[in-house]
N, C-alpha and C positions, 0 to 999 in steps of 0.2 A: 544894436544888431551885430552879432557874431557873422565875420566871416569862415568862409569853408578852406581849413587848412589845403595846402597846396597839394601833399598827399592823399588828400581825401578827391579832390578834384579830378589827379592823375587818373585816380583808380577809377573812377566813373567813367573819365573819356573812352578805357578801355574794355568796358565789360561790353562782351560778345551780346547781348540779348537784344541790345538795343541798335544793333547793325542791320540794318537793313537788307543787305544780300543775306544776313545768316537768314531773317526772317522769309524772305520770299524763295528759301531753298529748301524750307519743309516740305516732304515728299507726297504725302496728303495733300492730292486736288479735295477739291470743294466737291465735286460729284461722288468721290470716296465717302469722304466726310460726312457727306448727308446719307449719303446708303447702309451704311455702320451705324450712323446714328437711329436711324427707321429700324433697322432689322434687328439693333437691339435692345429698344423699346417694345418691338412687339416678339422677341422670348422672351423679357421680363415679364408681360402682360401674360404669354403662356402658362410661365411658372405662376404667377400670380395667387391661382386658385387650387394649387400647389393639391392642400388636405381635400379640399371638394372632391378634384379628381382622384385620391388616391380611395376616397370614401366610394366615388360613383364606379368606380371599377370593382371593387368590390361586390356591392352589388346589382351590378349588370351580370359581372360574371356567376355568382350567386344565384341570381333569379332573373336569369335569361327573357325578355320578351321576345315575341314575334309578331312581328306587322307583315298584312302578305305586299304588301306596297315596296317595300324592302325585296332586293333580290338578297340570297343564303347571306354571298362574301361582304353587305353591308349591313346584317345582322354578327355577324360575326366579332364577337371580343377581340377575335385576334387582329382582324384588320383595323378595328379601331387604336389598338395598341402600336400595329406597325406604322399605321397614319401619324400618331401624336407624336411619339420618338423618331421615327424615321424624320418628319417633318421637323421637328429643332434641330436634330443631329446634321442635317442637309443645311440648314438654314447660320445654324453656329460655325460650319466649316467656313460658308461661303464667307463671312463677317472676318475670318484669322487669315484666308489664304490671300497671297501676295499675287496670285496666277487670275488673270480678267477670264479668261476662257473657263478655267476651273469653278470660279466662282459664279458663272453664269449657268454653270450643270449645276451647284449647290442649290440655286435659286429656284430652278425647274426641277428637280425634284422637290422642294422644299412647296412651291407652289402645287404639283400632283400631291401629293402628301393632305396637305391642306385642304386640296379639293375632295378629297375621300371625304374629309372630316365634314364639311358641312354636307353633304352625300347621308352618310352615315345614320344608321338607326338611335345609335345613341350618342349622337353629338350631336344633328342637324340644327335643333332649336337651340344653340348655345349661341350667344353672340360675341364670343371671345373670341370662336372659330369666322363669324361671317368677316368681320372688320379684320381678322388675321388674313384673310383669305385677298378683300383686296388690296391693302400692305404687300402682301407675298407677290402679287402680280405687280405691283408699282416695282418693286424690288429685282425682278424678272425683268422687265422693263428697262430698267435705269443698269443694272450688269451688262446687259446688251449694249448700251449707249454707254459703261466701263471697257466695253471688249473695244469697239470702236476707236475711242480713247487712248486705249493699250498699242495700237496699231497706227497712230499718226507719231510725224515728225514732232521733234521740241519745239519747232518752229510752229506749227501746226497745232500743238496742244491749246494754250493759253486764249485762244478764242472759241475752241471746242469745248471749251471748259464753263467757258461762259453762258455758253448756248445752253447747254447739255443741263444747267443748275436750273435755268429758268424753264426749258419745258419740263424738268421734275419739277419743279414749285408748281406751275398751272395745273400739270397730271395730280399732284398732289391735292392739288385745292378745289377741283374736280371733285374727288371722291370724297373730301371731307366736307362738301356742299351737298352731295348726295346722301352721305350716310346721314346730314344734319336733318336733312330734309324727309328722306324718309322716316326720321322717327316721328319728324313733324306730323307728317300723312297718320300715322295711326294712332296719332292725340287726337287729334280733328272730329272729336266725338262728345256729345254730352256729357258722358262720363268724364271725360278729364277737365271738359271744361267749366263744370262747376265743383269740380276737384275732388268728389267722392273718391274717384282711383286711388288717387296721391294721399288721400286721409290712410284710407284702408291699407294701401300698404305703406307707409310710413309714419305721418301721424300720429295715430289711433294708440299706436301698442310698438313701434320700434326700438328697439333699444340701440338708441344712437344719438350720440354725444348734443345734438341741433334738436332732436326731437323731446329728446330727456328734459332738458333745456326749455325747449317752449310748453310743457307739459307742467315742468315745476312752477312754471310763470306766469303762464293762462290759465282762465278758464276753459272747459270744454271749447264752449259756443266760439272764444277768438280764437283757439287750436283749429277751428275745423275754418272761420274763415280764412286765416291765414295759407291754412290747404288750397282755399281755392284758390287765392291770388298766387300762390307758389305756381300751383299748376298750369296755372294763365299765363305767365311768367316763361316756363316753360317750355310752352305753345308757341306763343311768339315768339319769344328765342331762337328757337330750332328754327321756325319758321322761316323768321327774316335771314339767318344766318344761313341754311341751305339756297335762298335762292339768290345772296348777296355776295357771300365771303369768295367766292370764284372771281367775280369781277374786281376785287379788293387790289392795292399793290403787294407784293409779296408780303414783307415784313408785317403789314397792318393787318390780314388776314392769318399771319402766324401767331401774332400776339393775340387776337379774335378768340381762333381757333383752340387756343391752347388754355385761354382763358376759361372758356364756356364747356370744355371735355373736361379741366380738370375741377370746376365750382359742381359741376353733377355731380362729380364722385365725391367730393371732400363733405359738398354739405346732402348728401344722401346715404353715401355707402362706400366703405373702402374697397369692396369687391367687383366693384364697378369699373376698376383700377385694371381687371383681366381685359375688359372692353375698351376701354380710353387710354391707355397709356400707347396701345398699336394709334390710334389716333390724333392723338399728343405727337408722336413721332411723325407721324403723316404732315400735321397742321405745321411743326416746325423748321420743314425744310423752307419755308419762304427766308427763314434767317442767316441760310446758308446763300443768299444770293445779292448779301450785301459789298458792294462796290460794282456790281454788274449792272448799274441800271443804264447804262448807255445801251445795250444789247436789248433789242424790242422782242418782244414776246412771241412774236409770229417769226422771226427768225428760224 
């Protein structure tokens, strides 16, 4: 066994990373940290479908409908334009600026914004915008409880901090129990649950890496059962996880959470990535609340 020369040793005793005051003098609270992280997971999820939207603009603007259900300003191209841009532009400021006050106007606008969009004649049915939409509110939410933050003593900080991580985790895992749940509620049908749905639109004919796959390697008859048990799969999934992952401890509802948004999209469809990456962001602020567990939830 080779010992470690004596200048090899010096030089370790000294390196700065491993200092413990450097470490705990990073200026990123944990309530930052997770807010940043949520807000820019769901404008990656915005961009996401990046050609979609520059296609469906196109033609929206092109060949205009008209729903009379729609009042003018939410048939309108133009408001949907100023909804989409207006609303990242709002939302990416709030994410860079170093000002709590300032970045809690980014957020409410960013959330009005947002709220046009699921409004909207030709956004409302998109689901990129509804799970953007309550992202944008947690984020509205949690800048409020950054202004807060901004406004206590150093002495004062370090247990506001703690508090502040764990009711975003709960707030968080709230909505990612509800969005799990409702998808649950509108499986809850014969159609899905002997998996016809899931054939027909994946299956049958998709051209996707899981499906190509089972396609070159089954038969029809085990492709379509395999549908079903996928779908079933599915069902319960969603199921048990909307009416469970709320009551979870943080971190094990993050890891849940993060698992089950991001297996829908990998083994279904990468553009599903618009939808679940704002929810991926959601599911893992539980991991931002690691060291905090002396601090009770109802706090």
């Amino acid at each position: 066994m080779h010992s470690t020369p004596p200048s090899m040793t010096a030089s370790l005793d000294n390196i700065d990373w491993i200092d413990t005051e450097a470490a705990e003098s990073w200026s990123m609270s944990r309530p930052l940290a997770a807010f940043r992280f949520v807000v820019v997971l769901m404008l990656a999820a915005l961009f996401w479908k990046w050609s979609f939207f520059l296609a469906a603009d196109y033609v929206y603007s092109t060949w205009p409908l008209a729903d009379d259900f729609f009042p003018g300003w939410l048939q309108s191209i133009t408001t949907l334009r100023i909804g989409f841009f207006g609303g990242i532009s709002a939302l990416a400021f709030a994410v860079v600026t170093p000002t709590a006050k300032v970045r809690r106007t980014g957020c409410l606008i960013g959330f009005a914004c947002i709220t046009v969009l699921v409004w909207h004649q030709g956004s409302h049915n998109d689901m990129t915008f509804a799970t953007a939409w309550w992202a944008s509110l947690w984020a509205f939410w949690m800048s409020s409880g950054l202004v807060k933050l901004d406004e206590l003593t150093a002495d004062q900080r370090p247990a506001y901090e703690r508090i502040l991580i764990r009711r975003a985790a709960w707030l968080s895992r709230l909505i990612v129990s509800m969005i799990l749940l409702g998808g649950a509620v509108g499986k809850w049908t014969d159609e899905y649950w002997s998996g016809q749905v899931f054939y027909e639109i994946y299956f049958f004919d998709r051209d996707y890496w899981v499906f190509n796959w089972l396609r070159a390697n089954f038969d029809a008859e085990t492709v379509r059962d395999i549908a079903t048990w996928y779908s079933r799969k599915a069902v319960v999934v969603e199921t048990l996880g909307g009416l469970f992952i709320w009551l979870l401890p943080p971190r094990h509802a993050a890891a849940l959470g993060v698992l089950i948004f991001a297996s829908i999209a990998l083994l279904s469809n990468l553009l599903l990535f618009s939808v679940l990456l704002t929810m991926i962001g959601l599911a893992s602020v539980g991991w931002f609340t690691v060291g905090t567990e002396d601090v009770s939830r109802n706090d």
